[in-house]
C-alpha positions as CSV (number, residue, x, y, z in Angstrom):
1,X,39.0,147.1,99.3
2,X,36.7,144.7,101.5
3,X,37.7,142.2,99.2
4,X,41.6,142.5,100.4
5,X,40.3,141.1,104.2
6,X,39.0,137.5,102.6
7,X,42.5,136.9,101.0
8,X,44.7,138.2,103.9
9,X,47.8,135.9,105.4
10,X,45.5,135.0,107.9
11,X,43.2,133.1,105.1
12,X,46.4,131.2,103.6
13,X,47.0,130.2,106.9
14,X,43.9,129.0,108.0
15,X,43.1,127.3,104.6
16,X,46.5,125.4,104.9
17,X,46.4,124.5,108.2
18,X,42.8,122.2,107.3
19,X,44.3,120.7,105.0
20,X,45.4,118.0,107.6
21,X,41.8,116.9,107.4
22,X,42.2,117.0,103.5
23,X,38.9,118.1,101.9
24,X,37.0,117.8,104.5
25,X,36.7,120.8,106.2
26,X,36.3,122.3,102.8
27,X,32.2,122.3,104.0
28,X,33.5,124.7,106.7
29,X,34.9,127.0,104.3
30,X,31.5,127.1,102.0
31,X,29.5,128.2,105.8
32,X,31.9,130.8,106.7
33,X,32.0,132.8,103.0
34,X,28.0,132.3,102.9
35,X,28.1,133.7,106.6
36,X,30.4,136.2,105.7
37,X,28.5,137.4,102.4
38,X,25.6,137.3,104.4
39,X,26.5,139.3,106.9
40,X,28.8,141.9,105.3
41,X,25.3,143.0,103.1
42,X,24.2,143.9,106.2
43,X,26.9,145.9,107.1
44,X,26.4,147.6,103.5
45,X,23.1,148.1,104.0
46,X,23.2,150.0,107.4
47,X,26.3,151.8,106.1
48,X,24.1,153.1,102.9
49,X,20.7,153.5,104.5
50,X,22.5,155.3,107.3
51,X,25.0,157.0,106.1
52,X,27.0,156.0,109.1
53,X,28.8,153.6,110.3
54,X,28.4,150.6,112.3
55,X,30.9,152.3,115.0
56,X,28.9,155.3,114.9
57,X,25.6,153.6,115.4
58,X,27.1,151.6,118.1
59,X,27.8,155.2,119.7
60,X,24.4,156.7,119.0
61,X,22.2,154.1,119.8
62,X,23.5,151.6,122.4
63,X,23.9,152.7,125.9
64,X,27.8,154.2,126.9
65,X,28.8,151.4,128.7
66,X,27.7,148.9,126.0
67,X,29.4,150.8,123.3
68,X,32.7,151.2,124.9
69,X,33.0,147.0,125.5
70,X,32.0,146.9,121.6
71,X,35.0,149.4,121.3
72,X,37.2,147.3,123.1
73,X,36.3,144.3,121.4
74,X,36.8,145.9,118.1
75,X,40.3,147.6,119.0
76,X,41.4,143.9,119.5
77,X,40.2,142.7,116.6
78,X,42.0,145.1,115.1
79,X,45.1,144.3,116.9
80,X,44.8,140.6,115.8
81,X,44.5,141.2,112.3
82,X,47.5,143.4,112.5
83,X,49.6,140.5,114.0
84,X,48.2,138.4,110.9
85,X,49.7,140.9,108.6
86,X,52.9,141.5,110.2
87,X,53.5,137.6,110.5
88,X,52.4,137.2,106.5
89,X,54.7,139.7,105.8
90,X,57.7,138.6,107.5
91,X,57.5,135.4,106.0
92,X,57.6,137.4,102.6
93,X,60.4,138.9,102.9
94,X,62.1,135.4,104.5
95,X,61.3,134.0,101.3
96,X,61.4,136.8,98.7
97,X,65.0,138.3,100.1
98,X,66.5,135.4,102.3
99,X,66.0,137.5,105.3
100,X,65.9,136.3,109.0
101,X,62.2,136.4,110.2
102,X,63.3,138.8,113.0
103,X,64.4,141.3,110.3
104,X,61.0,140.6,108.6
105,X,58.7,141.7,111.6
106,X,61.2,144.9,112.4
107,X,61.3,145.8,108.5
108,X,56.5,145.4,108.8
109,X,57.3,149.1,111.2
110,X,58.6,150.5,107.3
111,X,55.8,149.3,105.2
112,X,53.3,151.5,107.8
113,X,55.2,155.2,105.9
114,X,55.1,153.1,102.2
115,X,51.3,152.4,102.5
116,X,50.1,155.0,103.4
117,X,52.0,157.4,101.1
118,X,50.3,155.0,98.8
119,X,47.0,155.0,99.7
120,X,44.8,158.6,99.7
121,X,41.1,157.9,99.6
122,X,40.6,161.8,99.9
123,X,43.3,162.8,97.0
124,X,42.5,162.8,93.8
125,X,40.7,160.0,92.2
126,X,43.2,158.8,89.9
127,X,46.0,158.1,92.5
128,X,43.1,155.8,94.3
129,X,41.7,154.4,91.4
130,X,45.1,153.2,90.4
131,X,46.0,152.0,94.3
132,X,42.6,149.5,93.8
133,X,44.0,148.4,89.9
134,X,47.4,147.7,91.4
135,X,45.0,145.4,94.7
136,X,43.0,143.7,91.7
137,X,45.8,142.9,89.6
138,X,47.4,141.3,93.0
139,X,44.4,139.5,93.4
140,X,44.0,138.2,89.9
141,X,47.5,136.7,89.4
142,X,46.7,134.7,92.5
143,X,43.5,133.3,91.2
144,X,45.7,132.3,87.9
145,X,48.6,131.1,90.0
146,X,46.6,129.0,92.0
147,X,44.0,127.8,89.2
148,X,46.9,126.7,87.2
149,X,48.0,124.6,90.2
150,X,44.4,122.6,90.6
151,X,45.2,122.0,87.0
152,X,48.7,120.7,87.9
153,X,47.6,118.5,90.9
154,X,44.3,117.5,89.1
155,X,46.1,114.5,88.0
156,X,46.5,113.0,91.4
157,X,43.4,114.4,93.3
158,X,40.4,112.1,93.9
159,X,37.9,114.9,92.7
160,X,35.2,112.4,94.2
161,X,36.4,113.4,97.7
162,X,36.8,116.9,96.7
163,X,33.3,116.7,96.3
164,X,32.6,115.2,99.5
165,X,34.5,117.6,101.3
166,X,31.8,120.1,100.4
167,X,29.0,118.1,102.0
168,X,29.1,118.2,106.2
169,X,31.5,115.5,107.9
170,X,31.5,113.9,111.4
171,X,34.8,114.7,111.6
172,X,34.4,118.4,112.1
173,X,32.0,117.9,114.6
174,X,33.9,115.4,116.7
175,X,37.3,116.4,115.9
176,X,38.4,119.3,118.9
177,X,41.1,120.1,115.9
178,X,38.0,120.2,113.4
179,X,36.3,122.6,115.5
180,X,39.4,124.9,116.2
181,X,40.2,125.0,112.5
182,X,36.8,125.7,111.5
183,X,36.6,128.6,113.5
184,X,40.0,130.0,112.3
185,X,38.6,129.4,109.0
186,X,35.6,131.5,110.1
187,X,38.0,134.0,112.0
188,X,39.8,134.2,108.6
189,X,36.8,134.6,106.1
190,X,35.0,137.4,108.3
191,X,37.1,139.1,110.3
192,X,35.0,141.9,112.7
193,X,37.1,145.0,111.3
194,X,35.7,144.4,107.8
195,X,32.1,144.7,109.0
196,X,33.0,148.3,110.5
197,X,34.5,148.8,106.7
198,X,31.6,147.3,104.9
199,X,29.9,149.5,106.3
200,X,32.0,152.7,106.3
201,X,33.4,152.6,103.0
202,X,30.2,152.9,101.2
203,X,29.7,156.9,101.8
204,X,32.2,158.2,99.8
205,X,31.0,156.5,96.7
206,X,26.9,157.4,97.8
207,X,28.9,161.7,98.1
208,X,30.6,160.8,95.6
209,X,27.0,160.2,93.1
210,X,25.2,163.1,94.9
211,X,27.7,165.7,94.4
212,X,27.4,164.4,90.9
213,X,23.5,164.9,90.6
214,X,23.9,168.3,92.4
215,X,22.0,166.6,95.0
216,X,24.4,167.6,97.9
217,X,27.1,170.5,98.0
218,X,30.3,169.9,100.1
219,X,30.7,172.2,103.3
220,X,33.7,174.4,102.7
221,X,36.7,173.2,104.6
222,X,39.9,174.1,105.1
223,X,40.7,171.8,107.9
224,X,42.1,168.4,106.2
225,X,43.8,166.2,107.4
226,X,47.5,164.7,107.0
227,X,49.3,161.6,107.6
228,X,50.4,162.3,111.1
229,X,49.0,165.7,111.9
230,X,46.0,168.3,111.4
231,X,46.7,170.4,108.7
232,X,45.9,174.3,109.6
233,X,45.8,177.5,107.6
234,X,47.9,180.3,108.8
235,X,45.2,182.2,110.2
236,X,43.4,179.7,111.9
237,X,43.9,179.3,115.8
238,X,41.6,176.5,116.3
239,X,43.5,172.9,118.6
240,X,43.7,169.8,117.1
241,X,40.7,168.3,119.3
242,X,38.2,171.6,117.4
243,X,40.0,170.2,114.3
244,X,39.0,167.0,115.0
245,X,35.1,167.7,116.3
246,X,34.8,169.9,112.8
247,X,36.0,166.9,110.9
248,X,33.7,164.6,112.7
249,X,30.6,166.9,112.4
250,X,30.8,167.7,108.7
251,X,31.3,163.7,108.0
252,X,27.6,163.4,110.2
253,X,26.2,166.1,108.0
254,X,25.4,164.4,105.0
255,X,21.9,162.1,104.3
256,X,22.1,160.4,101.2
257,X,19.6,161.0,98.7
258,X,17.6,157.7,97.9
259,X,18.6,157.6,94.4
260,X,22.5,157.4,96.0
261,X,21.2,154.6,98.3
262,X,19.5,152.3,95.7
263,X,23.0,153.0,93.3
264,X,24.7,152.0,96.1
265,X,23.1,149.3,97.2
266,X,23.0,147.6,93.8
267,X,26.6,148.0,93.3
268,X,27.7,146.6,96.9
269,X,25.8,143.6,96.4
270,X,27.0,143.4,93.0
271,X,30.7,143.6,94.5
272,X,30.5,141.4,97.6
273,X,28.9,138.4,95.4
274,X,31.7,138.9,92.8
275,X,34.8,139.2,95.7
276,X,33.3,136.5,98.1
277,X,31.7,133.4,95.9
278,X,33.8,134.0,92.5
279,X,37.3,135.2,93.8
280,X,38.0,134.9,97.5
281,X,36.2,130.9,97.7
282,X,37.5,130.2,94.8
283,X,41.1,131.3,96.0
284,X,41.0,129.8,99.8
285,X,39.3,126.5,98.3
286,X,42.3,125.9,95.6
287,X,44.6,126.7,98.5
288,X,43.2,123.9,100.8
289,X,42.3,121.3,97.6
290,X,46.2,122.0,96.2
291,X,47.4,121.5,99.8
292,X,45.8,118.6,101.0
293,X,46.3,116.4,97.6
294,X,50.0,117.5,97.9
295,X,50.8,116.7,101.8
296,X,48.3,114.2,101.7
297,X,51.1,111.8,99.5
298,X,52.7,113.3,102.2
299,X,55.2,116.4,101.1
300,X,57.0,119.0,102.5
301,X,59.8,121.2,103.0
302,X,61.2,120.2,106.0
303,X,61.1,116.3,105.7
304,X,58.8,115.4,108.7
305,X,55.7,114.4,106.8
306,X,53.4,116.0,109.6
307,X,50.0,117.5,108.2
308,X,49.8,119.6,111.1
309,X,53.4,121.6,110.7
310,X,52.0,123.0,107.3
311,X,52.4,126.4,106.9
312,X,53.0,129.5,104.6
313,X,56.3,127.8,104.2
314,X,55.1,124.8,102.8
315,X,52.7,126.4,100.7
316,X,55.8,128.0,98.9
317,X,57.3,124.8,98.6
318,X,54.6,122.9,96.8
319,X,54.0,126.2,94.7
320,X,58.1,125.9,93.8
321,X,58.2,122.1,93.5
322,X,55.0,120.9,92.1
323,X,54.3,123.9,89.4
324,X,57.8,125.7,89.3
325,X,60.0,128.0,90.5
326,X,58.6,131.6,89.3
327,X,55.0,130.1,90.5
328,X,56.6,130.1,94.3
329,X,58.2,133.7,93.5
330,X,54.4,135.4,92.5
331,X,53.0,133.3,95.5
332,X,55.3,135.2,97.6
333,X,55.3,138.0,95.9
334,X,51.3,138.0,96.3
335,X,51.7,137.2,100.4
336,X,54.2,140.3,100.7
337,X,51.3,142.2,99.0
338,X,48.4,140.6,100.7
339,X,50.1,142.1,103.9
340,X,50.8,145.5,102.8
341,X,47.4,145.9,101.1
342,X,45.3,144.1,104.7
343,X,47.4,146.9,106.6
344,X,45.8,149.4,104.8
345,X,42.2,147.6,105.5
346,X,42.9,147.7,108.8
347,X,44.1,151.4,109.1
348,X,41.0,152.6,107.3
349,X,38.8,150.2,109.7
350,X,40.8,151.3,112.5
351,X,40.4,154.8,111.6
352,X,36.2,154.2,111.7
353,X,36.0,152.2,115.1
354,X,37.7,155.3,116.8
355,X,35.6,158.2,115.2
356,X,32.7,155.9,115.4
357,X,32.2,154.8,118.9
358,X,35.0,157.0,121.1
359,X,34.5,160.1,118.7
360,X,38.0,160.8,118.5
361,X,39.9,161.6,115.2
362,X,43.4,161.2,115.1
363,X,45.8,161.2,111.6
364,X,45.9,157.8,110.2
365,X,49.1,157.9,110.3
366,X,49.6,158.2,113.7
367,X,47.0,155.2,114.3
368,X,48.8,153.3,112.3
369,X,51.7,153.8,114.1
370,X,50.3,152.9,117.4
371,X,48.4,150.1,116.4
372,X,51.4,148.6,114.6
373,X,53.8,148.5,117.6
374,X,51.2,147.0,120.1
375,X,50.8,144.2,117.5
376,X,54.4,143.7,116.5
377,X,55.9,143.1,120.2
378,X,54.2,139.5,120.6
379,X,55.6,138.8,117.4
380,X,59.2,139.6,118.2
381,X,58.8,137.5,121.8
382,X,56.9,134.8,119.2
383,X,60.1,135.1,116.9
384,X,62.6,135.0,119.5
385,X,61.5,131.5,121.5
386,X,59.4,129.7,119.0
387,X,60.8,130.6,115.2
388,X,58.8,129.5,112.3
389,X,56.7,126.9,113.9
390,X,55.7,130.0,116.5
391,X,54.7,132.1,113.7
392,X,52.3,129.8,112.1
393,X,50.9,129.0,115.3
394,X,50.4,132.3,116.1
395,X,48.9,133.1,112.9
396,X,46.2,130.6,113.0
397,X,45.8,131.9,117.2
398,X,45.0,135.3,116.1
399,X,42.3,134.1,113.3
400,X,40.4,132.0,116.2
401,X,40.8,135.3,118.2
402,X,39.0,137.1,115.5
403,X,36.5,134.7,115.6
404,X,35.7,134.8,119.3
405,X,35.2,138.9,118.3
406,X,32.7,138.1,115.8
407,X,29.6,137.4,118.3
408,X,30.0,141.2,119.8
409,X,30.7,142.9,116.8
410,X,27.5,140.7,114.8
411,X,25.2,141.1,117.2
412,X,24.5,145.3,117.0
413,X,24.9,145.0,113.2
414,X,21.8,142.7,113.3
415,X,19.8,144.4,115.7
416,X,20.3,147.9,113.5
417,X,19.4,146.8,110.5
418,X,16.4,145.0,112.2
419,X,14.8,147.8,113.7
420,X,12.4,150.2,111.7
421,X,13.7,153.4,113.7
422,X,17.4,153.6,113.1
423,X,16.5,152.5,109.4
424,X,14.2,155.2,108.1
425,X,15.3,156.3,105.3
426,X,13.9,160.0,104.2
427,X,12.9,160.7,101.2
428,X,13.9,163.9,99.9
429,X,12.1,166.2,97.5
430,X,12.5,169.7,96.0
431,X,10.5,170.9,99.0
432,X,12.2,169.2,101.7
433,X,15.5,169.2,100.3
434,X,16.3,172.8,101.2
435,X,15.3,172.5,104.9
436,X,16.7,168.9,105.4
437,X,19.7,170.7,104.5
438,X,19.4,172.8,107.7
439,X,17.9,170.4,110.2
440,X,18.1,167.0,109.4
441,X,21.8,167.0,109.9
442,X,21.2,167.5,113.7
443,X,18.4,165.1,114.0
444,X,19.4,161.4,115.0
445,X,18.0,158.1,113.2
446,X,16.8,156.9,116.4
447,X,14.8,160.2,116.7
448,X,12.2,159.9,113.6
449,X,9.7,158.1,114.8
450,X,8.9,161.2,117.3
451,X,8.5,163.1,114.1
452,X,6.1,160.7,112.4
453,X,2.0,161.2,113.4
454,X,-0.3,158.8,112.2
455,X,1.8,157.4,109.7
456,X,-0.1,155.8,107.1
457,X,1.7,153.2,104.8
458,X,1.6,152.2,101.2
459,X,2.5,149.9,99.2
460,X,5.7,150.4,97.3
461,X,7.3,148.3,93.9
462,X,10.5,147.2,95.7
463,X,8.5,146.1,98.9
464,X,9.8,148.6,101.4
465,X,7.0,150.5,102.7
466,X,6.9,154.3,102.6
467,X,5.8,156.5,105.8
468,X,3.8,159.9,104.8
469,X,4.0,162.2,107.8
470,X,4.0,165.8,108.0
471,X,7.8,166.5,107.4
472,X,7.9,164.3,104.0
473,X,8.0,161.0,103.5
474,X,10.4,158.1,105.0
475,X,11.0,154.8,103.9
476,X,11.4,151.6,105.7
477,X,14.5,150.0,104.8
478,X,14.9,147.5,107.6
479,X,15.2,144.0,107.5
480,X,12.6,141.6,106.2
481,X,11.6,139.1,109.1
482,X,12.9,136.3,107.5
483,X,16.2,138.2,107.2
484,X,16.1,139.5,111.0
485,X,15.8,135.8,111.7
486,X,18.5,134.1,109.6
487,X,20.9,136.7,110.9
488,X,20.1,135.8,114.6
489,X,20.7,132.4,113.5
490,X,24.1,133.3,112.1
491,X,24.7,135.0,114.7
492,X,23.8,131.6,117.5
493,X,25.9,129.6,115.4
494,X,28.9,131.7,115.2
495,X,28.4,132.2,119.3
496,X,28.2,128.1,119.6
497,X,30.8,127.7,117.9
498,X,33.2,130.3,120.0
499,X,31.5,129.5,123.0
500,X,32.1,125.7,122.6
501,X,35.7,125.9,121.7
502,X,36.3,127.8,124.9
503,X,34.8,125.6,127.1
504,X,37.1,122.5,125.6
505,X,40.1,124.5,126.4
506,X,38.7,125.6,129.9
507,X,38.3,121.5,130.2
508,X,41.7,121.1,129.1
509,X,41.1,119.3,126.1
510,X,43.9,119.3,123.2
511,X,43.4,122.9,120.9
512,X,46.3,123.8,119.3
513,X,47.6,127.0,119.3
């Protein structure tokens, strides 16, 4: 599912839009998926060794105030993405059914009941396991679409820049447009919702291996929720806000067993190095190689020969023209898709940043809802003065928007996973499994260390140290210095980068938008 937010409209876009510097800014691309692999293993890793959240750590261990501008930050984020899937969408059903754009972004409110009808994490596995088949088969017949079309354009692409374009360039550096579209390529490749999903999505399949391994029994309840309401037996009296404390307190119960987290762990890694070097670079780097050898002759749909109008459009186009017609038809096909599917992502991450830092559970359908109509009015206004060329503008806007999140969103993930308190990780035995089951469920991470006397550590085969105290034994799962300090440096460069690009426009240089 994390995999869906690196191949979103918003990555097309993006990916596109650079290719009026051809390959160049194909070194841009390579930074932002390492930075984005980098950093979503970290949001894994606090997720696992956890069990919460980053939203919820962000509540439990940063100060109110702090947490609620996080909250803010991430609730736009949110918003932004939304308005990536909406426009990607729209454009979909332009092509696909001939449609005006303005029906497209009105006919984004109906895909909100279709998805998630679709999608039911807590149903039964099947009906999930055949929603993420239906994702991956979407995903792989738009790595063969577009590696048939390097094939296709491989006859007229200088590979010898292609390779260059990999290797750093002056013109990103000095370009205001380089620097813009590098950090809507970085907006694009690691948008802040998927941290908060990274790092959520992980405990069902941790639960998931316990229950298995009898090493954790499910609390008995009969509260669920539904799409746009709390469910309630006939005899219960309880109000939707006890419903919703109940639903948020049994989720904090569970501590996964260390067995769970080293599963886990293996598995995520295993899954983000797969989706992020082998399928999602792949994909975004044959979108900006096919479009810049093809606009750089120059083509297009629309007859103007300007690098800088490219868009989803003229994506389509070459897809049509230069491989053939059906080849346009999945391309759309796959965008319509990429929508739907990144609406889901960003209910489910939605869903998390509200339990996690304001501790308030709604229905997902009603989030979805509310977050879909506060990101589809700019879109009409956009549609209704500025037409296509307002859409795409907007669309690359909202991943440089997502990039100015990033630094806010980064910066708590780092410091969590850095420090030795929040990640202690117990571990349990026969002895201390039956009173962990009672008490550790009410005892906070951040809390441990007023547990621990004298703690004496030893040396352990997968170089985390162990802590033997008097209520068992706790391991230290936090990062490595080396790690702590390459994601601080991520996180500096990522802030320069932002930080920069505002100051240009607060100079009034030339960034389009």
């Amino acid at each position: 599912m994390v995999s869906v937010a690196y191949m979103d409209p918003g990555n097309f876009s993006s990916s596109i839009a650079s290719a009026q510097f051809q390959y160049k800014l194909l070194f841009s691309l390579v930074v932002s998926n390492i930075m984005a692999g980098f950093l979503q293993v970290l949001a894994g890793k606090l997720g696992i060794c956890t069990g919460e959240d980053l939203a919820t750590n962000c509540r439990r261990h940063l100060p109110p105030w702090l947490n609620y501008i996080i909250y803010t930050f991430a609730e736009i984020s949110v918003i932004a993405t939304d308005v990536a899937e909406i426009i990607g969408t729209a454009i979909a059903f332009n092509i696909i059914f001939g449609i005006s754009l303005m029906s497209g972004v009105f006919l984004t409110v109906i895909d909100v009941l279709f998805v998630i009808m679709a999608y039911r994490p807590n149903g039964p596995m099947i009906f999930l396991r055949l929603f993420e088949a239906f994702v991956s088969l979407l995903v792989l017949g738009t790595v063969i679409c577009f590696a048939i079309e390097l094939a296709n354009v491989s006859e007229t692409t200088d590979w010898s820049d292609v390779a260059r374009g990999f290797l750093p360039s002056k013109e990103i550096f000095t370009d205001i447009k380089g620097i813009y579209l590098s950090a809507a390529l970085l907006g694009s490749n690691l948008m802040p919702h998927s941290l908060y999903l990274g790092s959520g999505v992980v405990q069902a399949r941790m639960k998931a291996y316990d229950i298995k391994r009898g090493h954790y029994v499910p609390q008995e309840n009969n509260q669920k929720t539904g799409v746009f309401w709390f469910k309630k037996t006939a005899q219960d009296n309880e109000t939707d806000d006890e419903i919703s404390e109940q639903i948020l307190e049994e989720q904090a119960t569970y501590k996964p067993s260390m067995e769970a987290i080293n599963e886990t762990m293996t598995y995520t890694v295993t899954e983000l190095v797969v989706s992020l070097i082998f399928v999602a670079l792949f994909v975004n780097a044959a979108i900006l190689i096919v479009a810049g050898s093809a606009l750089s002759e120059p083509l297009d749909d629309d007859g103007d020969f300007a690098l800088e109008t490219a868009d989803l459009f003229t994506l389509h186009h070459l897809l049509s023209s230069h491989l053939s017609k059906a080849a346009g038809s999945v391309f759309a096909f796959a965008l319509l898709c990429s929508g739907l599917c990144g609406g889901t992502v960003v209910t489910i991450a939605g869903q998390l940043i509200m339990e996690g830092h304001a501790k308030v559970s709604i229905p997902p359908g009603l989030k979805r809802i509310l977050t879909r109509f506060v990101a589809i009015i700019p879109c009409i206004i956009v549609v209704s003065i500025g037409g296509r060329e307002g859409l795409s503008k907007v669309l690359n806007a909202s991943q440089v928007v997502l990039s100015f999140m990033l630094p806010f969103v980064s910066a708590p993930l780092i410091y969590f996973t850095s420090n030795k308190h929040i990640m202690k990780v117990q571990i349990y035995t026969e002895s201390t499994q039956e009173s962990s089951s009672s008490e550790v469920g009410d005892i906070e991470l951040e809390d441990f260390s007023s547990l621990l006397k004298k703690p004496k550590p030893i040396s352990f085969e997968n170089k985390h140290k162990i802590m033997l105290t008097e209520n068992g034994s706790f391991r230290d799962m936090s990062n490595k210095k080396w790690v702590a300090y390459l994601g601080w440096f991520t996180w500096t460069i990522i802030s320069f980068l932002n930080f920069w690009l505002l100051f240009s426009m607060a100079m009034g240089k030339d960034v389009p938008m």
